[in-house]
C-alpha positions as CSV (number, residue, x, y, z in Angstrom):
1,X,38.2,-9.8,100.5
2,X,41.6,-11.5,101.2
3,X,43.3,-10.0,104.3
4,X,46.3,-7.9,103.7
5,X,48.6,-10.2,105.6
6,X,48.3,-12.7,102.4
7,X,50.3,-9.9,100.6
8,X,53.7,-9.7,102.9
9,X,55.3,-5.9,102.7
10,X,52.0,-5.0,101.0
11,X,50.0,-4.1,104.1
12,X,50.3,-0.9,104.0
13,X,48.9,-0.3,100.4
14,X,46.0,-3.3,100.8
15,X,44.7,-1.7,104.0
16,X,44.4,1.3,102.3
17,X,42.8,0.0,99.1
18,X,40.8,-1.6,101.2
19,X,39.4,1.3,103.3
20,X,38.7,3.0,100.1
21,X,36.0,0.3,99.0
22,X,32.5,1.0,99.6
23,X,30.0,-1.4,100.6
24,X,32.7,-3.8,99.0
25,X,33.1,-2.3,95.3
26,X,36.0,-1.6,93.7
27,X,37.5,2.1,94.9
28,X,37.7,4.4,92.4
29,X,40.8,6.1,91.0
30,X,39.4,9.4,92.4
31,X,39.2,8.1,95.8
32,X,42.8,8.4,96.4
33,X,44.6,11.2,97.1
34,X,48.7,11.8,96.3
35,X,49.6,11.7,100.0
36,X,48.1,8.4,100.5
37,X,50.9,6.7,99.0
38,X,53.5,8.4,100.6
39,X,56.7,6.2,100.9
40,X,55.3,4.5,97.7
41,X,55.4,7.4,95.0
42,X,58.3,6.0,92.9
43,X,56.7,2.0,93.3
44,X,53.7,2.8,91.9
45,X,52.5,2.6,88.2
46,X,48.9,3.8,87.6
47,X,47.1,2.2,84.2
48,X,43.8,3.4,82.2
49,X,42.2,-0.1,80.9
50,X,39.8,-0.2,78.3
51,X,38.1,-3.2,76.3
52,X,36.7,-4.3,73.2
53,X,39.7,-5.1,72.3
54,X,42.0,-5.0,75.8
55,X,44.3,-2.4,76.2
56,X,45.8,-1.2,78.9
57,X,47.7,2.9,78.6
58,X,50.2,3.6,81.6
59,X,49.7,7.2,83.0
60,X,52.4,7.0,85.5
61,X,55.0,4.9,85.6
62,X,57.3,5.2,89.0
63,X,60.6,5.8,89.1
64,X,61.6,2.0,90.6
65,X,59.9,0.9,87.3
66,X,62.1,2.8,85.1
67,X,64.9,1.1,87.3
68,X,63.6,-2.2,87.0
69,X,63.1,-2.4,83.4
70,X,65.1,0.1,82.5
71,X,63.3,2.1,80.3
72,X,60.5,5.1,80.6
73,X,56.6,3.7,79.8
74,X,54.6,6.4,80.7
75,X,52.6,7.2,78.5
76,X,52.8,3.8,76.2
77,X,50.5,1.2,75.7
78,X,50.5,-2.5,76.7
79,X,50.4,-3.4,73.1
80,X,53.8,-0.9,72.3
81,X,55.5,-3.0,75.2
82,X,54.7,-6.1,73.9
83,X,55.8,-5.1,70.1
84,X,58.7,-3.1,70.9
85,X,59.7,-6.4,73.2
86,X,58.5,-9.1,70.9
87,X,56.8,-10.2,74.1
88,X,54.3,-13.0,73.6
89,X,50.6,-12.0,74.1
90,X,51.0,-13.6,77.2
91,X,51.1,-10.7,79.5
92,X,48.3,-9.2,77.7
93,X,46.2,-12.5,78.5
94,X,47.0,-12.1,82.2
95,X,46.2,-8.8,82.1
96,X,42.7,-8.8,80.7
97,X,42.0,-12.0,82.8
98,X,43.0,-10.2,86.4
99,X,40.9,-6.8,85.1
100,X,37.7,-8.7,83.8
101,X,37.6,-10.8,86.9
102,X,38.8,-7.8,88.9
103,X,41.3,-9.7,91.0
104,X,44.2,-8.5,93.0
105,X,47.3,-10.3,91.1
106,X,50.9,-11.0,92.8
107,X,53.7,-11.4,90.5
108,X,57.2,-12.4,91.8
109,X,60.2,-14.3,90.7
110,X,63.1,-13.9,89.0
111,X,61.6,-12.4,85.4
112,X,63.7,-11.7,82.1
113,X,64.6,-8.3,81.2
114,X,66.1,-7.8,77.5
115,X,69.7,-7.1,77.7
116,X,70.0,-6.9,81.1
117,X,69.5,-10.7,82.4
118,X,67.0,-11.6,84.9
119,X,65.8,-8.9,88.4
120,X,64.1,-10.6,91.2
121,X,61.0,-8.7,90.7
122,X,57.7,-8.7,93.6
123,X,54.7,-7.0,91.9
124,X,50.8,-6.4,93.0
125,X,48.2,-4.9,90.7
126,X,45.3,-3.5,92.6
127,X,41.9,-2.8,90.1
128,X,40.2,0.2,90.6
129,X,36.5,1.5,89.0
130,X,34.9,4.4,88.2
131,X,31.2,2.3,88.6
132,X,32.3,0.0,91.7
133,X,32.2,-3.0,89.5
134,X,34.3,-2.7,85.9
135,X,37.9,-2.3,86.4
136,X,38.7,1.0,84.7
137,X,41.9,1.6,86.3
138,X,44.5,-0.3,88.0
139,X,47.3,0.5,90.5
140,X,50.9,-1.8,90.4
141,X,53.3,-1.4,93.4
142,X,56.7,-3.1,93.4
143,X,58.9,-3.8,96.3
């Protein structure tokens, strides 16, 4: 229940996660509609989670994404990232931590891209249920 002003240029998207909550559970995936994130369509990346093990698939992965990291991850799994990376399991941890717990996270900071040095990077990954309570879904926006 932290109020959207702790997430500066996020507002916007927070009030409307928020508004979506009933009786304070998670929002669903299905409770939003394309034209509520108008302005925000290329920012956002949308994620199926699963457990036992974690995984996360990316269904959509916006166009300012694709920019950032330059390359195309809809479609791929968390796991593939990491691999095709040589990423730590780092990520993954954080990941599985912010879904089980089903916290907003805030990422921001200069972050290492391969090949292409580091881009000043300000993320937020919103959980979203299908049962008000497990995270089945989650929503990243980047600035």
């Amino acid at each position: 229940d932290t109020p959207a002003t702790e997430f500066p240029g996020f507002e916007g998207v927070i009030n409307l996660w928020n508004a979506k909550r009933n009786n304070g559970k998670l929002p669903a995936w299905s409770n939003f509609d394309f034209f509520d994130f108008r302005g925000w369509h290329g920012k956002i990346n949308k994620n199926t989670i699963s457990y036992d093990p974690f995984e996360y698939h990316i269904d959509l992965f916006g166009t300012d994404f694709v920019e950032l990291v330059g390359e195309e991850w809809t479609g791929m799994s968390g796991s593939e990232i990491t691999e095709a990376h040589e990423d730590s399991d780092l990520d993954m941890k954080f990941y599985e931590m912010t879904c089980t717990n089903a916290y907003i996270s805030r990422v921001s900071g200069p972050l290492p891209w391969e090949g292409r040095g580091f881009k000043n990077t300000l993320v937020i990954e919103l959980p979203l249920s299908d049962d008000g309570k497990t995270v089945t879904h989650t929503i990243k926006i980047t600035l």
